[in-house]
N, C-alpha and C positions, 0 to 999 in steps of 0.2 A: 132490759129494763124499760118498762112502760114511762109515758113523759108524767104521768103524772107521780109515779112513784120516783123519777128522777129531780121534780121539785121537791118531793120532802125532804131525800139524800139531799140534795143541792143545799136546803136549808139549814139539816142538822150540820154538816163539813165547814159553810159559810160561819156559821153560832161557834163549835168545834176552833176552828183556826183562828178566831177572834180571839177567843178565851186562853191559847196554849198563846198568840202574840203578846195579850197585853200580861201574862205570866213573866213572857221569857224579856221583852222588853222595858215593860214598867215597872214590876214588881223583882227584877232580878232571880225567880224562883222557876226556873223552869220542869215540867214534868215530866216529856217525853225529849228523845232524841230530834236531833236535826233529821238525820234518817226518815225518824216517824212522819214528822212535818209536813218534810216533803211529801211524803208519800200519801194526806191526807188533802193538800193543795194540788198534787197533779189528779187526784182523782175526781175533786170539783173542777180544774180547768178539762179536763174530758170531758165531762159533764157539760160545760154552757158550753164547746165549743161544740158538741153537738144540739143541743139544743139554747142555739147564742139567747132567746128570749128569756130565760132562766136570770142572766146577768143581771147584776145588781150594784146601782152605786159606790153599795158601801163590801162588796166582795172584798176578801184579802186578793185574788186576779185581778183586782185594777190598781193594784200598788207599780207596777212594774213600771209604767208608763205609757202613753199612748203616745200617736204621731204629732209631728212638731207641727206646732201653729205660727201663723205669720206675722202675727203682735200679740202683745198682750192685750187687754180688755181694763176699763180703770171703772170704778163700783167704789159710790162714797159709805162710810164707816155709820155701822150702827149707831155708837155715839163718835165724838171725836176721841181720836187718841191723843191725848196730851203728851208736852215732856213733863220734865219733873225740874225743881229746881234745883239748883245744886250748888255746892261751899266746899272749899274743902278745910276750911276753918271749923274748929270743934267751940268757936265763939257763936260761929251763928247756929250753931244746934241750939245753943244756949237760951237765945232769943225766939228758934222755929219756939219750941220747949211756952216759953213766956208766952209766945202769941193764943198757941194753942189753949192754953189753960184761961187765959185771958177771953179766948171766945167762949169757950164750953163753962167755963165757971168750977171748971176739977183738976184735977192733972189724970189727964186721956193714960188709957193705956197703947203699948205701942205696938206694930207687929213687923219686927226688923226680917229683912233678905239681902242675899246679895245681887247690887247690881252687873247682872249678867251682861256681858258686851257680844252682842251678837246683832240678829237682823229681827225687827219686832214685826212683829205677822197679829192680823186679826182671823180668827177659825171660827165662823158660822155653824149651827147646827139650827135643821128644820125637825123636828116628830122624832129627836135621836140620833139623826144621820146626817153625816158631814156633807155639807153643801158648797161652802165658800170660803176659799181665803184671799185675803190682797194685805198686802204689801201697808205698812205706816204713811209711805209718798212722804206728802205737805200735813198728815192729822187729819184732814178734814176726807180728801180720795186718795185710792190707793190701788194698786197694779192688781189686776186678779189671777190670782197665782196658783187656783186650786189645782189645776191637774200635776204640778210640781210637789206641792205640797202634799198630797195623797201619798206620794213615793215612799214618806217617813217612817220606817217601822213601829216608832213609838206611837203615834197616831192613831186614837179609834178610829175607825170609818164609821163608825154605830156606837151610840154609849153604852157603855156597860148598864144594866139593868137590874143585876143582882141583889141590891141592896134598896135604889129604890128608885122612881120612875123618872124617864127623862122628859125636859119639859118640852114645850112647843118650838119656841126656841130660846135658843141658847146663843150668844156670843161670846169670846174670853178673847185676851190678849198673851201672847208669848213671847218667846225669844228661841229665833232658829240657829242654834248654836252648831259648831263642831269641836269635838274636843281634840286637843293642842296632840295628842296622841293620832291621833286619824288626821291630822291637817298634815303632820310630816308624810305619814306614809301615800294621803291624795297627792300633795306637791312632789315628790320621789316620780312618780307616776306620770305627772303629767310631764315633766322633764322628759324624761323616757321616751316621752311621744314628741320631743321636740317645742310641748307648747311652754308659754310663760306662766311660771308659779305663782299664785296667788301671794300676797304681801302677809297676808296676818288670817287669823280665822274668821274674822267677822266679815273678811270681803269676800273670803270663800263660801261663807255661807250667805250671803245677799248674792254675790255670782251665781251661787248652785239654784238660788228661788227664779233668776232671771233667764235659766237656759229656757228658748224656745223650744228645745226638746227634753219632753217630762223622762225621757230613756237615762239621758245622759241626768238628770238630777237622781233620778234611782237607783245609779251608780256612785254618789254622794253620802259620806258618812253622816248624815244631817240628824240631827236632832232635836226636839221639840219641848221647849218647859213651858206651863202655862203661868203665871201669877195673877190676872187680875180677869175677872167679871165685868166684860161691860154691858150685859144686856142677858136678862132672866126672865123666863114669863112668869116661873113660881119656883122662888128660893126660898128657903127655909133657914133661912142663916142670920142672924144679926151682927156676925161680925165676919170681918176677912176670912180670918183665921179656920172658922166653922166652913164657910164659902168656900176655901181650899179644900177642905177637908169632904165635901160634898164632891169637888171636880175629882179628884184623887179617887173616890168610888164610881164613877162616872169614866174611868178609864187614861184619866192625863197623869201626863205624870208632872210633876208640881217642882216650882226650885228648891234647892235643895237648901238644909238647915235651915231653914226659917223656927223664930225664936223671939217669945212676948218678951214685953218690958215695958216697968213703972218709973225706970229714973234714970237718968241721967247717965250716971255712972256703969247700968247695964248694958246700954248705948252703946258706950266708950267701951267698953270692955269688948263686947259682939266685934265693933270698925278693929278694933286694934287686935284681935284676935284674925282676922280672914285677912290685915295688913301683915302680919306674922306669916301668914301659911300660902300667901297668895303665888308664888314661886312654887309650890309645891301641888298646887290643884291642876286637875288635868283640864281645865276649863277657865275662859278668862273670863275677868271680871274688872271693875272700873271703880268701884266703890260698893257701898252697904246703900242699902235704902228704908230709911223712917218713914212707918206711915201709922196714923191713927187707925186700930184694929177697929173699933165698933163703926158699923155702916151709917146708922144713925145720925153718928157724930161727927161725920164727912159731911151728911149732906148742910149740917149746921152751918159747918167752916165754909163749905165751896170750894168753886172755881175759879181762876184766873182763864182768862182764852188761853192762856199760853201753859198752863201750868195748873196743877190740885193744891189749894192750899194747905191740905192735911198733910203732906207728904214733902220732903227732905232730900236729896240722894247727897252723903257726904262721900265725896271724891278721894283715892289716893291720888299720892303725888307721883308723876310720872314716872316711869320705870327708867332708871338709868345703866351706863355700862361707860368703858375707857375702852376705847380702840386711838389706832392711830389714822391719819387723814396721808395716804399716798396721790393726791391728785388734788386741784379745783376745777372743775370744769364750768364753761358756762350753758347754760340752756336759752331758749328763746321761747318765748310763751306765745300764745293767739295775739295779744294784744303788742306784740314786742318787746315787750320785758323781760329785762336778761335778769338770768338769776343765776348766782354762784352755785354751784352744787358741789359738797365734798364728797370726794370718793374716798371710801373709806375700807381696809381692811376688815373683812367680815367681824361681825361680830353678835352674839345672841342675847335679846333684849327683850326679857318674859317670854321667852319661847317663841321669839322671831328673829331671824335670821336679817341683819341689818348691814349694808353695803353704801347704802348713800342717803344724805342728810344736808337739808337746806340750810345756806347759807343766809336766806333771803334777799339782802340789798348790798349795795358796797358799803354803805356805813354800819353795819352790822358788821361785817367781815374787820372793817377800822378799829371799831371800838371791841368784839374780841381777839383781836392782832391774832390769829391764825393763817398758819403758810401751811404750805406743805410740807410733810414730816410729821409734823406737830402732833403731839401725843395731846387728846382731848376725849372729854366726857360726854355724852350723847345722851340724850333722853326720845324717848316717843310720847312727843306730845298727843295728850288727850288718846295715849298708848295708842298710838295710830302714826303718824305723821314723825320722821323721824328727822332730831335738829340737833346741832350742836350745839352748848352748852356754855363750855370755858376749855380753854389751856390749860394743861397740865406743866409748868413750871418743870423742865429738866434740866437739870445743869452740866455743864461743862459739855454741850450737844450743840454744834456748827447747825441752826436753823436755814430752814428753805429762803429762797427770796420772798421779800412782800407783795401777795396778792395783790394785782389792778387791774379793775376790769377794765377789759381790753378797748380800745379806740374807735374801734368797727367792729360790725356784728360779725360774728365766728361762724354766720352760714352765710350772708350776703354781701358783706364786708362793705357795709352802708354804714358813716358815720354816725357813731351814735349821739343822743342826744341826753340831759339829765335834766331830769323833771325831780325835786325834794333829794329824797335818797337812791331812788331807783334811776339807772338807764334804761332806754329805750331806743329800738331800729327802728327806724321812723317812715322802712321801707314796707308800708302796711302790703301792698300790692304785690311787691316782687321779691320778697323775702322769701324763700321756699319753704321756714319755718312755720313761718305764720301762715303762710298759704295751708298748710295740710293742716295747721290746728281749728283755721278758719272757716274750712269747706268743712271738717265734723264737726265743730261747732254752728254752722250752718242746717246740716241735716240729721243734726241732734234732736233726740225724744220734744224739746222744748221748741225747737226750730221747725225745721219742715218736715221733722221725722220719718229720715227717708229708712225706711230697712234695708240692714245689712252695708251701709255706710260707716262702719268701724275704721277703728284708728288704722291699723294697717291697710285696709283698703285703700283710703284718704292717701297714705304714706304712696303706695303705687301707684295711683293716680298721676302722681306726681314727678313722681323719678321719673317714671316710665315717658313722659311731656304727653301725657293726653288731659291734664289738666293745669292752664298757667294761671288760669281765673275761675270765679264763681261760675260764670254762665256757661264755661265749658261742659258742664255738668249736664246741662240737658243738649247736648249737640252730639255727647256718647251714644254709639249705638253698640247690637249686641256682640259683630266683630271684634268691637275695639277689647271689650270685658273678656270674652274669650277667650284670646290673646295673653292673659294676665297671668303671673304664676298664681297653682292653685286655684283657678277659675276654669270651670268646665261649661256648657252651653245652657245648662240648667241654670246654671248661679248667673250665668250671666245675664238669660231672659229676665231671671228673676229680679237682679238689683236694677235694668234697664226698668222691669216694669215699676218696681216702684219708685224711680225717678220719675218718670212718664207721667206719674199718680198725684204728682206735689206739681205740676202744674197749675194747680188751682191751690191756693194754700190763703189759709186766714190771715186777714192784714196783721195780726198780733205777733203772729210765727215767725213773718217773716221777718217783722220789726227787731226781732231777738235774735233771728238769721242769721244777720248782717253781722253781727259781732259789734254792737256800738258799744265805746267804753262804759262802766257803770248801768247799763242797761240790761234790768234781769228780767223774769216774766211779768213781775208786776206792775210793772213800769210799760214793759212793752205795750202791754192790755191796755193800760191807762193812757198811753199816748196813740194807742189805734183808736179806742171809745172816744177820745175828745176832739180827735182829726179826721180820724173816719177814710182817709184817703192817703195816698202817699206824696202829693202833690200841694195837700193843701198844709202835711207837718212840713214837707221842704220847705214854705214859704212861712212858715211861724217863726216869731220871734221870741226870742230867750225871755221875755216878762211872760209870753203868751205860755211857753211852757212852765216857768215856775209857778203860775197860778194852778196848775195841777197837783196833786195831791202826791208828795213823795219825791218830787223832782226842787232843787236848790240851784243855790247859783252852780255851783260846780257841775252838777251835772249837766244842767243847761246850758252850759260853756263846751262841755263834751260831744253832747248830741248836737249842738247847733256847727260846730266847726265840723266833725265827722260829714255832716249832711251837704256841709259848704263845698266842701272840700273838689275839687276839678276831676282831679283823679276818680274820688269813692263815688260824684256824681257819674261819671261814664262808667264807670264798673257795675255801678248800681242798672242803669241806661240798658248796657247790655244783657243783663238776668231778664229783666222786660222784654228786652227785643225779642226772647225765645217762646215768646208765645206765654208768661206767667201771668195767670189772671189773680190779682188779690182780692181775698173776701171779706167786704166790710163787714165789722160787726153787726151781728144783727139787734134792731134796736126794736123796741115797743112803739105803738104809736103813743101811749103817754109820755109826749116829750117837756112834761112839768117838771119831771127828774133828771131831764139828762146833762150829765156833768158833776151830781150832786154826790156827796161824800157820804157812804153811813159806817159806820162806828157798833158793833156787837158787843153785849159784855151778858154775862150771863149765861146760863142753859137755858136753851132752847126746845119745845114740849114738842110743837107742830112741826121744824125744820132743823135736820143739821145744819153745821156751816156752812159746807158747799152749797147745799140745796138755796139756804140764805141769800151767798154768794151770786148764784144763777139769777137769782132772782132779782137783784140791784141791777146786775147788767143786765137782766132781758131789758130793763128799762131807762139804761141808760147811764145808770150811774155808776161809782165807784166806791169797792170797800176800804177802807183802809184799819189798823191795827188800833191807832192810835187818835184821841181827841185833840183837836186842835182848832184855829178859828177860820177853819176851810172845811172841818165839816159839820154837815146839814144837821142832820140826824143821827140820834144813839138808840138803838134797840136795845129794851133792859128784857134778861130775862130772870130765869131764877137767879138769887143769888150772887148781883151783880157787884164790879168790882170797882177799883177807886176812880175807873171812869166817869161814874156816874155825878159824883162830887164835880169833877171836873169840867164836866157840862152843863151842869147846871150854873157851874159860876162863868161859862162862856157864854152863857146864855142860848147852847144848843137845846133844838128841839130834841126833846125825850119821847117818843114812842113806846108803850109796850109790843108785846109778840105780836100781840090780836090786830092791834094798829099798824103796826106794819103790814103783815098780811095782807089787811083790806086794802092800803095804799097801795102796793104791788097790784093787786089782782084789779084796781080800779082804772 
């Protein structure tokens, strides 16, 4: 076959194996055999792999996966992706219901689904063809996950065009589910191979989006529902409902039973109908979700930064079960907090398999009087997080002794100490617990994001004594890794090189590094922007940091002692000594702003939030969530929210979009 008659083949097999996927995957209706299939995909992969310039983004041959990459990539969101807000009181439907009607001046119609608990993915499309996905993140940026995402069979790579034309581009939101049926038989599997089984479906399907290699997510029962449009060049819909029903010809496949509604009582009936069944669907879910069907009437109601006003998610109540507790054990966190843990006689709770369950503090443990023995009720909170509940009352049953935690930590046997409810090992330094939670929290995505610095590595580091402290870290060489079980000269060049690599790390990074109590990335950013140096936060005093935005007395009590401290200062000393240069923020030369607070409320036309975001700090300043009489400036945009009241009676400057803009660029 001439090359040019193998492009047209190439093209009719490519169109061809589109159309028999989204049959057999979306539509449930398949027309030919697997057999067939196959034998209609190996004839196009013959095809480009002789003539490889043939390939095409959107091929059914680039599902399989390609070679693994060495990070991911982060790419902010078309619009932001909001949550939703949520009750699990059928009082405050009652009130969403009132508001609604109250803005619009009707009683809205409604268009209910279920909330799907899975991993929320945004999926780009340029001229038709699938270009990009990432990850929810923070809302605003998110992990770029496409060549994972490709792997999904349900997935167009290409819109369907049959019906009618695709636009320029296109964005929607989904949820990367697996269903409860394919999560047992993935965890069976990976047992098998020795590794550790995933907790529940939703982690296995955020795990499956985050493998570095798109081979191994290919291998993943993954799947793809779309529900919502965040970005159309030319839609032809004025309501959701239509909007779905466009993506559905378009080639997605959509969540399932979705279902209008005028009142109240149709509501209740929908929630309490998928609360009935919800044990029975091979797919989990978290709740129902109310949302105003007509577009129109969305944009009336708006936004919250945080949240759509038009929209509800009404919660079930946790899943519960009765096992009994053979064990308490304690654990040791990063920070030293011991935490009771009951081990528990297996038990299955919505179709996950549950073995242990926080106890949280010792006065938890007090006030439910639970020993060991003790027959008790468990639930998984927010069906994720598994707790106990209460006692189950048995009579005439010789009980365990009462639980105390214990005097000294159960790994360093360093006296502990109590702070409110909780204890604490107050051997921050030579506790070997804390050491390996501290060195991954150290070279976590947030921190110096070292690749391939996981928990079990951390863990060998440790046992093995090639790590007693932080600064050991950069003194490994490739030998030492080597050495390591499971570590061959590849992994080891590899994780040496990107130690090697955080040498130079941003003074924010590091700030978060360290593991200071109460200190998350926002904070970090906020005490690197205002100090700029590491030398000059050592010497700041606790008024200097609570005039920051986000920081109180307590936490300035934490960060100021942690920094004091003789010990954390020479541990600290010695991570320097290895040669780490920190990089100050980079600031603008309009230093009119720097330090200053701004405050977003609304949708934004010219910038997302990130882009927003960048742009306060290129110059200096600081965002925060929230109005108060520390910040400068409130950006209104479309459709702003009770902020704007707010600052007005503080008497903050109010800028629109345009005005901010020009102030940044000025």
């Amino acid at each position: 076959m001439a090359k040019s008659g193998a492009k047209i083949r190439a093209g009719q097999l490519r169109s061809e194996l589109q159309r028999h996927s989204h049959l057999y995957y979306v539509e449930s209706k398949p027309e030919i055999e697997d057999s067939e299939y196959d034998l209609l995909f190996d004839e196009l992969r013959t095809l480009e792999q002789k003539w490889p310039e043939l390939i095409t983004i959107d091929s059914p041959t680039q599902r399989v996966g390609t070679e693994p990459q060495k990070a991911f990539g982060t790419a902010a969101h078309s619009v932001p992706m909001l949550s939703l807000d949520s009750t699990k009181m059928l009082e405050d439907l009652v009130r969403f219901d009132r508001r609604m009607q109250e803005n619009l001046g009707i009683a809205p119609e409604y268009l209910l689904e279920p909330k799907l608990d899975g991993a929320s993915i945004e999926l780009v499309y340029e001229e038709g063809v699938f270009v990009r996905a990432v990850t929810r993140g923070n809302g605003q940026v998110g992990e770029v996950v496409t060549e994972n995402v490709r792997t999904i069979s349900s997935l167009p790579l290409r819109l369907v065009e049959s019906k009618r034309i695709a636009p320029k581009v296109l964005a929607v939101r989904g949820e990367v589910i697996m269903y409860l049926s394919e999560f047992a038989g993935l965890n069976n599997v990976m047992q098998a191979k020795g590794l550790e089984p995933y907790a529940n479906p939703r982690n296995s399907a955020s795990g499956s989006l985050r493998q570095l290699d798109s081979r191994v997510t290919a291998e993943r029962p993954l799947e793809v529902l779309i529900f919502d449009i965040l970005q159309c060049t030319e839609l032809p819909a004025d309501s959701d409902l239509v909007g779905l029903g466009i993506l559905r010809d378009w080639g997605f496949k959509i969540a399932p039973e979705l279902k209008l509604a005028t009142s109240l009582n149709e509501i209740e009936e929908y929630y309490k109908s998928y609360e009935k069944r919800r044990d029975e669907l091979d797919y989990e879910i978290d709740g129902v979700v109310v949302k105003i069907n007509e577009l129109q009437a969305r944009k009336e109601v708006g936004n919250t930064s945080h949240h759509p006003r038009w929209a509800l998610a009404l919660k079930f109540e946790p899943r519960k079960a009765v096992t009994r507790i053979k064990d308490i054990e304690v654990s040791v966190g990063r920070t030293g907090k011991l935490t009771p843990v009951a081990v528990l006689d297996p038990v299955v709770v919505g179709g996950v398999t549950v073995s242990r369950a926080s106890l949280h503090n010792r006065e938890e443990v007090e006030r439910k009087g639970v020993r060991e023995g003790d027959l008790v009720t468990i639930q998984r909170a927010g069906d994720v997080i598994p707790q106990v509940v209460k006692r189950i009352e048995e009579k005439d049953l010789e009980r365990g002794v009462e639980f105390k935690i214990p005097p000294v930590c159960p790994v360093c046997e360093t006296e502990v100490v109590e702070r409110g409810p909780f204890s604490y090992c107050p051997n921050r330094f030579g506790c070997v617990a804390q050491l390996k939670r501290g060195i991954l929290h150290f070279g976590s995505r947030e921190g110096l994001d070292i690749e391939g610095l996981g928990e079990e590595v951390c863990s060998l580091l440790v046992d093995t004594g090639l790590l007693s402290e932080f600064a050991d870290l950069f003194s490994l060489d490739v030998e030492d890794l080597e050495n390591l079980e499971r570590f061959g000269r590849k992994s080891a060049e590899n994780l040496y090189k990107a130690i090697q690599e955080k040498k130079s790390v941003e003074f924010h990074r590091f700030i978060f590094g360290l593991g200071i109590p109460e200190v998350g990335v926002t904070v970090a950013k906020n005490l690197a922007n205002t100090f700029h140096s590491l030398s000059v936060l050592q010497q700041a005093n606790r008024e200097k940091m609570e005039s920051i935005d986000g920081i109180g007395s307590v936490m300035s009590e934490q960060i100021y002692e942690f920094l004091h401290n003789d010990i954390t200062a020479s541990r600290i000393s010695a991570i320097l000594h290895q040669g780490i240069k920190l990089i100050p923020p980079q600031m603008s030369r309009n230093s009119e702003m720097s330090g200053m607070t701004f405050v977003f409320t609304g949708k934004l036309n010219q910038l997302n939030r990130a882009e927003a975001r960048e742009a306060v700090e290129s110059v200096g300043g600081k965002v925060s969530s929230s109005v108060s009489s520390k910040t400068k400036f409130l950006v209104v945009g479309e459709g702003p929210g009770s902020k704007l009241q707010k600052a007005i009676d503080l008497g903050v400057e109010v800028l629109s979009e345009n005005e901010f803009v020009d102030k940044v660029k000025s």
